[in-house]
C-alpha positions as CSV (number, residue, x, y, z in Angstrom):
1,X,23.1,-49.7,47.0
2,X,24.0,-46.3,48.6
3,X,24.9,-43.4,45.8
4,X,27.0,-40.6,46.3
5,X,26.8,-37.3,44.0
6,X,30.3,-36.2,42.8
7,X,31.9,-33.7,40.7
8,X,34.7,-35.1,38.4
9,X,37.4,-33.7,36.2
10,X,39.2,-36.0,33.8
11,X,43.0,-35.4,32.4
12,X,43.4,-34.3,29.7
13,X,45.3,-36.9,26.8
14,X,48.3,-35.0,26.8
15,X,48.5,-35.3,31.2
16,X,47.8,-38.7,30.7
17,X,44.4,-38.8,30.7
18,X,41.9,-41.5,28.2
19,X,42.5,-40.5,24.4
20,X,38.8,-41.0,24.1
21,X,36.4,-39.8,26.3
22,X,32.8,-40.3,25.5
23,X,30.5,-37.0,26.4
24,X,28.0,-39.2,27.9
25,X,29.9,-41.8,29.4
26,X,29.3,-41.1,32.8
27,X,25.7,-41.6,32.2
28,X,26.1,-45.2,30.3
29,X,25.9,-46.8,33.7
30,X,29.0,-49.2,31.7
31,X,31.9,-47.2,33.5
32,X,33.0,-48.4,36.8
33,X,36.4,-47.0,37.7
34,X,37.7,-47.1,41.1
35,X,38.3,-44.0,43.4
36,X,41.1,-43.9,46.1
37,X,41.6,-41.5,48.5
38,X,44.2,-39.6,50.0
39,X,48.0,-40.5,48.7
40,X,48.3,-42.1,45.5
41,X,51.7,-43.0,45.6
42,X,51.9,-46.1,46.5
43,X,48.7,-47.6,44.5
44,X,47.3,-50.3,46.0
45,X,44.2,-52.8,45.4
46,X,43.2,-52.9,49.0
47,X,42.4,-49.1,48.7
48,X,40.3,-49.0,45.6
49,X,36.8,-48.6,46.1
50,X,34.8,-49.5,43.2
51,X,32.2,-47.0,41.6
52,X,29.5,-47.0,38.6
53,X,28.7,-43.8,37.2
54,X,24.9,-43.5,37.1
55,X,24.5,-40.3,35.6
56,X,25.9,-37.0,34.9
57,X,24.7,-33.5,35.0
58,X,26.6,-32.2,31.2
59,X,28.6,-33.3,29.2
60,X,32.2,-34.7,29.9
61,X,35.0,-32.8,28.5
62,X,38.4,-33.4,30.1
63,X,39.7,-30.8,31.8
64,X,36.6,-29.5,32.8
65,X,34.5,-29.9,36.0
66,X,31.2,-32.4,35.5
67,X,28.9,-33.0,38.3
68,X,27.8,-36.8,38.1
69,X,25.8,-39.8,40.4
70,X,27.5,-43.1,41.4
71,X,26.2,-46.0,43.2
72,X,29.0,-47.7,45.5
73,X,29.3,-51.1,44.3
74,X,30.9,-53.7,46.3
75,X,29.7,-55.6,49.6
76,X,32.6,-55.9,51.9
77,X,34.7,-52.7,50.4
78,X,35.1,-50.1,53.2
79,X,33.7,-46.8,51.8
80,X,34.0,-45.0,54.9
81,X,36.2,-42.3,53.7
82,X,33.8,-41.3,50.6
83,X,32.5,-38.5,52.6
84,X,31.0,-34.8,51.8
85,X,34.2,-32.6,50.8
86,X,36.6,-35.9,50.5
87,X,39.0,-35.7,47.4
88,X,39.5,-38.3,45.2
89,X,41.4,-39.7,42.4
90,X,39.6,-42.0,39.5
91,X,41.8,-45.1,38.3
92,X,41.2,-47.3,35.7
93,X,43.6,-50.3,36.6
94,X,46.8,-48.5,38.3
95,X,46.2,-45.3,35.4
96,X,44.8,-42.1,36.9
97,X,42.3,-40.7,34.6
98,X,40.9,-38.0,37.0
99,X,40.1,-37.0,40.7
100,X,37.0,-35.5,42.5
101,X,34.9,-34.9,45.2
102,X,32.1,-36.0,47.1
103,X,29.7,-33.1,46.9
């Protein structure tokens, strides 16, 4: 599985972001988000490319950069556009929780 290193910021609650973000969860290798890029308007399930955080560089506070690993997951999901500089947004379901980039 290829791996990509990334540098995350989650929302905050109050911009709609998780109410409870573990430090280390990044590193748990149990959260696997999707990222989408480019418009997020129109959400749609074709676009998400699924993700598993691997590891993280310090500790996840939202608001705040964190520098993280994850392995791209799926056989048959294009991944194409997960290149160095592209920005992303994290969804879990249709909620954004965060955006990125591929570093």
């Amino acid at each position: 599985m290829k791996k990509l290193d990334v540098k995350v910021t989650f929302l905050k609650p109050e911009d709609g972001g998780r109410e409870r973000t573990p430090e280390r969860l990044l590193e748990s290798k149990q959260y696997r988000p999707h990222f989408l890029v480019g418009a997020t308007e129109k959400i749609r399930s074709e676009h998400y490319m699924g993700v598993c955080f691997i590891s993280q560089q310090n500790d996840l506070v939202p608001g705040f950069e964190c520098e993280a690993k994850v392995v791209l997951m799926y056989d048959g999901v294009d991944y194409s556009k997960l290149v160095q500089g592209a920005n992303f947004t994290i969804v879990e379901g249709r909620r954004i929780v965060g955006n990125g980039f591929v570093l």
